[in-house]
Backbone as numpy.savetxt, mean C-alpha at the origin, in Angstrom:
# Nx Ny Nz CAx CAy CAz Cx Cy Cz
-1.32 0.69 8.20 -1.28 2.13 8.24 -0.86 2.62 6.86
-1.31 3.69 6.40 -0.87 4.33 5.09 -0.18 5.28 5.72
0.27 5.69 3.80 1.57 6.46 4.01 1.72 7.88 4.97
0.50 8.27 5.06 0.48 9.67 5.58 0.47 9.57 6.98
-0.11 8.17 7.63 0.07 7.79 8.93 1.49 7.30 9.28
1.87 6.57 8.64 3.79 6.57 8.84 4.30 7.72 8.88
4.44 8.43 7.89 4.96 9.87 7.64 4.53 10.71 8.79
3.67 10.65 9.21 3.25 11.48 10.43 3.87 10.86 11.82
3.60 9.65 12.13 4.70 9.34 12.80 6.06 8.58 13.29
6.69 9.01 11.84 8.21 9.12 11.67 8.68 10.29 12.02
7.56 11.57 11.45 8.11 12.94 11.92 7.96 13.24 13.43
6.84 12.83 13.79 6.84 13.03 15.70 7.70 12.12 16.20
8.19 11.20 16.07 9.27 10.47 16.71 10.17 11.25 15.91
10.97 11.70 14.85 11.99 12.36 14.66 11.83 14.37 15.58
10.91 14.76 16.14 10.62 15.98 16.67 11.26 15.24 18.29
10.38 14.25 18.58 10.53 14.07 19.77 12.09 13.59 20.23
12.94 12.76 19.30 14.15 12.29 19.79 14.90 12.79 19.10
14.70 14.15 18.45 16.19 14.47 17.47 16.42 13.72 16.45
17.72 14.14 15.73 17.90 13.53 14.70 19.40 12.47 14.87
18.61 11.58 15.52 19.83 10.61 16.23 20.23 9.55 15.10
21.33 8.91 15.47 21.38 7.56 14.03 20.07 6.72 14.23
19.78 6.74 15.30 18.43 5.25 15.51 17.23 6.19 15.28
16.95 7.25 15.10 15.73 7.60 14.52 15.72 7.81 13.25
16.90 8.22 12.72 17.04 8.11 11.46 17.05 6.87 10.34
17.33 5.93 11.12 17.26 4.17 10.99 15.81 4.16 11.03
14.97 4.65 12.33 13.72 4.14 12.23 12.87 4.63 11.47
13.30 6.06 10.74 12.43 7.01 9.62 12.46 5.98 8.65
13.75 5.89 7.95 14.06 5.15 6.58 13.37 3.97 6.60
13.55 2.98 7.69 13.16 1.55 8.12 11.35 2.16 7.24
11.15 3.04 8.02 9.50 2.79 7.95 9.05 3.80 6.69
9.98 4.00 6.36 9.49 4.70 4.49 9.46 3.62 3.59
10.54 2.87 3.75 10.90 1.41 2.94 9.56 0.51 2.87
9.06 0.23 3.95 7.95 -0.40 4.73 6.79 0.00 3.88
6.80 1.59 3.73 5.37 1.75 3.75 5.36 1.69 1.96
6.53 2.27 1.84 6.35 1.75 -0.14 6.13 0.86 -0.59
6.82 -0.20 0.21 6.69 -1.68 0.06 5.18 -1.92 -0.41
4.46 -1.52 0.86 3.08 -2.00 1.49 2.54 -1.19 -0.20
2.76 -0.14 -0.50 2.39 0.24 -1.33 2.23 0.30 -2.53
3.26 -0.27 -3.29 3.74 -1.04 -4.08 2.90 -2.29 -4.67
3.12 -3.44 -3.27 2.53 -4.59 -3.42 1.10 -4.19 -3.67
-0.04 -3.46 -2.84 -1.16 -3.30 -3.10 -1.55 -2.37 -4.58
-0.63 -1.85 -4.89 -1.17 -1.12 -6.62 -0.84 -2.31 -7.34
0.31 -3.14 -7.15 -0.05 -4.65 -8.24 -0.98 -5.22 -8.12
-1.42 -5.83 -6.82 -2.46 -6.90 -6.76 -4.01 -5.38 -6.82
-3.86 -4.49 -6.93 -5.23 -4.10 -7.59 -5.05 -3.86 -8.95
-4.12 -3.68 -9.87 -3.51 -3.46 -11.26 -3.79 -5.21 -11.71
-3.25 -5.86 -11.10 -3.59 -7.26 -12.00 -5.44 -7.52 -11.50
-5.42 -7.67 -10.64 -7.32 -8.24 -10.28 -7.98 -7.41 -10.89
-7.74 -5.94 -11.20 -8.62 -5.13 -11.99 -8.32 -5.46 -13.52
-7.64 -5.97 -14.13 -7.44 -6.56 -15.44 -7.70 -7.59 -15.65
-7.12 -8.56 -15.01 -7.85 -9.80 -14.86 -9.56 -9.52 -15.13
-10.19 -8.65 -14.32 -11.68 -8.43 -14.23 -12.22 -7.90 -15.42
-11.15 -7.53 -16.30 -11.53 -6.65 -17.58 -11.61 -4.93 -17.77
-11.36 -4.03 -16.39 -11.57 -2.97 -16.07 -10.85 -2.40 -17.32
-11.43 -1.05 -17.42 -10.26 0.04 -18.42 -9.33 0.44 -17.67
-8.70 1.34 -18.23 -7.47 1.91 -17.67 -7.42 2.92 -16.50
-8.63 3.97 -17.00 -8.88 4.77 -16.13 -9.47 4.17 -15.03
-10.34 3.07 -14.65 -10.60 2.75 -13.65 -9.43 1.98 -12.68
-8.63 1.75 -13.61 -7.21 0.61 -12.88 -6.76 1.64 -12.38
-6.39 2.96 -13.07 -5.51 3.82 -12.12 -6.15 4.67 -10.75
-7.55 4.59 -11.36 -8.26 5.31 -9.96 -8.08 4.35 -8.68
-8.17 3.35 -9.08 -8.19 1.64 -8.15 -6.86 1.91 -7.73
-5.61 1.64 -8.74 -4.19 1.86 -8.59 -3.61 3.10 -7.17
-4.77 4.24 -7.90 -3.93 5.20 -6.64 -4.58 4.99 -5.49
-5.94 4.40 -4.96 -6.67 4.52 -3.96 -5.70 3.25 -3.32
-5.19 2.07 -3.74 -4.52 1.14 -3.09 -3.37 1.62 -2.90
-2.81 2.50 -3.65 -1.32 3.47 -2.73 -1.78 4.38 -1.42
-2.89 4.56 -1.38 -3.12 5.94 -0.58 -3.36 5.30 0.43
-4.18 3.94 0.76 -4.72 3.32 1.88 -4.19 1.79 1.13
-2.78 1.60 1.52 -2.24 0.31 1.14 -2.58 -0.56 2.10
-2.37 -0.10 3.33 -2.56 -1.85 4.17 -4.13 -1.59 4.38
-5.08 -0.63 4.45 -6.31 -0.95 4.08 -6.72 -2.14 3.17
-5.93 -1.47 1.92 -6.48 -2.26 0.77 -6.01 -3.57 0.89
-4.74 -4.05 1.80 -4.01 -5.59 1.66 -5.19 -6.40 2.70
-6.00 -5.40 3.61 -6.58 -6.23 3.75 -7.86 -6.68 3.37
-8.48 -5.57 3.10 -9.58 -5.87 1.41 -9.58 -6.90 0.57
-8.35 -6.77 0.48 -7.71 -7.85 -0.87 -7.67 -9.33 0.02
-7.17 -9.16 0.74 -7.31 -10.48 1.75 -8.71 -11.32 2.03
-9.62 -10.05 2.71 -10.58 -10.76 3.45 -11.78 -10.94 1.90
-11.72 -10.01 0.53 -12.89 -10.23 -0.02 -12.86 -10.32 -1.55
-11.06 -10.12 -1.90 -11.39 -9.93 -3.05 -10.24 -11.07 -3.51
-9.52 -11.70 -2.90 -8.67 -12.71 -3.07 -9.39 -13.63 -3.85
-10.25 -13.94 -3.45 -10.97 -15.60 -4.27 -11.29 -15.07 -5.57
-12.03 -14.22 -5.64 -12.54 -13.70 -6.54 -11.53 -13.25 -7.83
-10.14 -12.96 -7.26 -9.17 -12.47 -8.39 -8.77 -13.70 -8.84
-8.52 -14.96 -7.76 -8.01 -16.28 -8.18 -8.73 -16.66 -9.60
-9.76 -16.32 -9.26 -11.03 -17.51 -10.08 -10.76 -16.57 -11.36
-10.78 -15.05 -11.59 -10.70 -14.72 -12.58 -9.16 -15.20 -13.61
-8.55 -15.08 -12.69 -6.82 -15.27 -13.49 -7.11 -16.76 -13.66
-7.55 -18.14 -13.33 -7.44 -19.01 -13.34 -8.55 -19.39 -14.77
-9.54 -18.19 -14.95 -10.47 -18.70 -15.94 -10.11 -18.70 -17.56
C-alpha cells in the first residue's frame, strides 16, 4: 500500500476509535512503515537507475514515482527488475 492509502486509513481508524493511546500507536506504527517502504524503494530505484546509466532527471522522476507507489514498486523491483539491476552493478 502507498502512502496515501496508509494515511487514509490511519485517519479512518483514528475517526472511528478516537484518539486513544493504541490508535495513536497504530497511526505512528504505520507512518514509520510506510516511510520505511518508501525510503527503501527510492534507493533501490536511485541505484538500478544509475547503475543503468540514467540522468538525473530521469532518476528523480523514477525516485518520486517509487515514493508515491512504494510497495508497488518493491514489487516491480522484485518480480522484474531485480536480475536485471544485479547484472548491471555486477558488470
Amino acid at each position: 500500500m502507498d502512502l496515501a492509502g496508509i494515511t487514509y486509513l490511519t485517519s479512518r481508524y483514528s475517526e472511528e476509535y478516537g484518539t486513544s493511546p493504541k490508535a495513536r500507536n497504530r497511526s505512528i506504527f504505520m507512518t514509520m512503515l510506510s516511510l520505511a517502504i518508501g525510503f527503501y524503494a527510492v534507493y533501490l530505484s536511485w541505484t538500478c537507475n544509475s547503475a543503468a546509466g540514467l540522468g538525473t532527471g530521469y532518476k528523480v522522476f523514477w525516485a518520486l514515482c517509487a515514493w508515491m507507489f512504494g510497495t508497488i514498486y518493491l514489487l516491480y523491483y522484485v518480480l522484474f527488475r531485480r536480475a536485471e539491476c544485479r547484472a548491471l552493478k555486477n558488470a
